[in-house]
N, C-alpha and C positions, 0 to 999 in steps of 0.2 A: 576530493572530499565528497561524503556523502549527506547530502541535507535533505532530512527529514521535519515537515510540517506537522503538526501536532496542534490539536485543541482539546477544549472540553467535552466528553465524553468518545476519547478516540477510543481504541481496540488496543488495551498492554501489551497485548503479544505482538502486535502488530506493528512495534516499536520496540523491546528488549527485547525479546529472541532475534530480529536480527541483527539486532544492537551487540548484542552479546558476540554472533558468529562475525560481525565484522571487527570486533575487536579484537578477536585471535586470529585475525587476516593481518591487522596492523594495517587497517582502516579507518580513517579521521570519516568523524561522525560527527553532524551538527543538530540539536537540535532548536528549532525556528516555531515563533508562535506571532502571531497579530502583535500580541505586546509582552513583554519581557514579566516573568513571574512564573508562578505554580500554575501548571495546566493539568486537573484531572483526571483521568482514567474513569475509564465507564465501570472498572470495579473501583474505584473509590482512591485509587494507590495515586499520591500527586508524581510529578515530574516537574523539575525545576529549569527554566530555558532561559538562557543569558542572550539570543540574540533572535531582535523584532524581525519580522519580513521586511521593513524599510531599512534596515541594518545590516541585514541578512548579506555575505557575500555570493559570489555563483558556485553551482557543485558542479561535480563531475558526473554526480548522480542524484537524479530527483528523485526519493523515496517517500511514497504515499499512500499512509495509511487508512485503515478503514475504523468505521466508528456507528455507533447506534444510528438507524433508519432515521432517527428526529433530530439527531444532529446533521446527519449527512443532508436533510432536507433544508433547515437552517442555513446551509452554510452555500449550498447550492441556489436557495435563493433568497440571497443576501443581496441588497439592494448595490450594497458598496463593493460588491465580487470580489474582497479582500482576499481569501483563500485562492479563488478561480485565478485572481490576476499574478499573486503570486505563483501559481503553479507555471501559468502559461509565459510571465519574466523567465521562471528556471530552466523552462524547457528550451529555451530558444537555443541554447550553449549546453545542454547537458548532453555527455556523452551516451546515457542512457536514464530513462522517464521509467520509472518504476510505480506498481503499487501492489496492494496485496491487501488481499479481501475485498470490502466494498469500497475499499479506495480505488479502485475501477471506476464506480461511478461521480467520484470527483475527476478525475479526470475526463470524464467523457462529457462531464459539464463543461469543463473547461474546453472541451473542441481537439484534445489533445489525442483521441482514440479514433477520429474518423479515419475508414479506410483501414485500421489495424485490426487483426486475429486478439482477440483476450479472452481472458478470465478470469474469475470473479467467484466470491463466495453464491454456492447453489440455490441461497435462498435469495439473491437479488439479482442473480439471472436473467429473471422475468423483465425487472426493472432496465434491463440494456439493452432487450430486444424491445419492450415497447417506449420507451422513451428515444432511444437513439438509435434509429436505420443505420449511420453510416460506420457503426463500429459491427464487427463480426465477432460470432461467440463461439471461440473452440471446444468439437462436442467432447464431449465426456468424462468434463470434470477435471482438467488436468494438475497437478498441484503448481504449477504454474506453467508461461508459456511464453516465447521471445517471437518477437515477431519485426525483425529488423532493430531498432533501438527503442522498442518498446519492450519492457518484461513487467507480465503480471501475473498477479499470483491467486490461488483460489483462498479457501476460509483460512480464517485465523494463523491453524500451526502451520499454515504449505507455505507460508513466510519460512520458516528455518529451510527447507528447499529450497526457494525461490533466491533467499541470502545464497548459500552454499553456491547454486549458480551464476548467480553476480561475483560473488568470489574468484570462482573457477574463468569469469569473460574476461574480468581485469588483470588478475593475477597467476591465473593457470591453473591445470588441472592437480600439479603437488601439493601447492598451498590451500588447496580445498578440502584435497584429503586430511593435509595436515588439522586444518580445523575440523573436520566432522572424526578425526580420532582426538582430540585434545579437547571438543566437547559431548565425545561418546555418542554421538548422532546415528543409531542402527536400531530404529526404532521398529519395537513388536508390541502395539498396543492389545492389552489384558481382554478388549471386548472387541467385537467387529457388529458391524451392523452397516446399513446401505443407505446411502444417501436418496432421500425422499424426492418427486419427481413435483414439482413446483409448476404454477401459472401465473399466481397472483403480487404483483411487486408490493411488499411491504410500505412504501411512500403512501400508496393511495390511502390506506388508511390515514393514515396522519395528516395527509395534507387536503381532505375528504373535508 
């Protein structure tokens, strides 16, 4: 099972797109919030979760998404570590600790990235090298990256990559294919442009 944390104002795509490719894998997928009900999307779209973190059973995989800069600072420095301590419960037994986008930087709060290679959405980059020494930052962007039973993933859409090769670790290289042709995944986007070259971690502002 794959248990995915989720709150108010996380990243949609960073919860249905791989939501989506694990489910043409014929992957149980849970989703887990603080407390049972409607959790938002930072575009406004709710998600409905039947089971609390104290309810929560164990995965086989911790999937950990990313979320607006003022949430992720919220939640990081939340007195009750609610998020933090459930991440750091799942990981003890999960056969692999995932995230994707700035759910790099929940994890790395949670202690859960020292010593490990990751990546992470470009614009909070900055935020993993000055914040956290003991995590390392693989250069150049990768759309995601495995670093023993650590897999993480860069912005938003390198979750449907990042899925497709957690696919491929648990269930092999046919059933991946099989999904990335049964959800047409041969992506030629219409515009190209380059990703901007960053210094400054977006928290400061907010938490300034």
């Amino acid at each position: 099972m794959i248990v995915m944390p989720v709150y108010d104002g996380v990243d949609l795509l960073d919860v249905t797109g791989p939501y989506e490719m694990f489910h043409w894998a014929q992957l149980d997928v849970l989703l887990v919030a603080e407390r049972v009900g409607l959790v938002t999307s930072n575009s406004g779209l709710a998600l409905h979760v039947d089971k609390a973190f104290s309810d929560a059973p164990t995965g086989d995989v911790l999937w950990t998404p990313g979320g607006e800069p003022a949430v992720l600072s919220r939640l990081m420095r939340d007195p009750s570590r609610a998020y933090l301590n459930f991440l750091i419960a799942q990981s003890k037994t999960a056969r692999y600790v995932a995230s994707v986008c700035e759910g790099a930087l929940l994890l790395a709060a949670a202690g859960l990235l020292d010593g490990y290679k990751v990546t992470t959405h470009w614009a909070v980059i900055p935020c993993l090298l000055q914040r956290f020494p003991h995590v390392k930052v693989a250069d150049g962007y990768p759309r995601f990256h495995l670093d023993r039973n650590r897999l993480t993933g860069g912005g938003i859409s390198s979750g449907l990559d990042e899925a497709l090769e957690l696919i491929r670790l648990l269930k092999g290289e046919e059933v991946a294919q099989s999904v990335q042709q049964t959800t047409q995944y041969y992506p030629k986007p219409p515009v190209h442009s380059e990703i901007p070259a960053t210094v400054t971690c977006p928290l400061d502002e907010i938490e300034a």
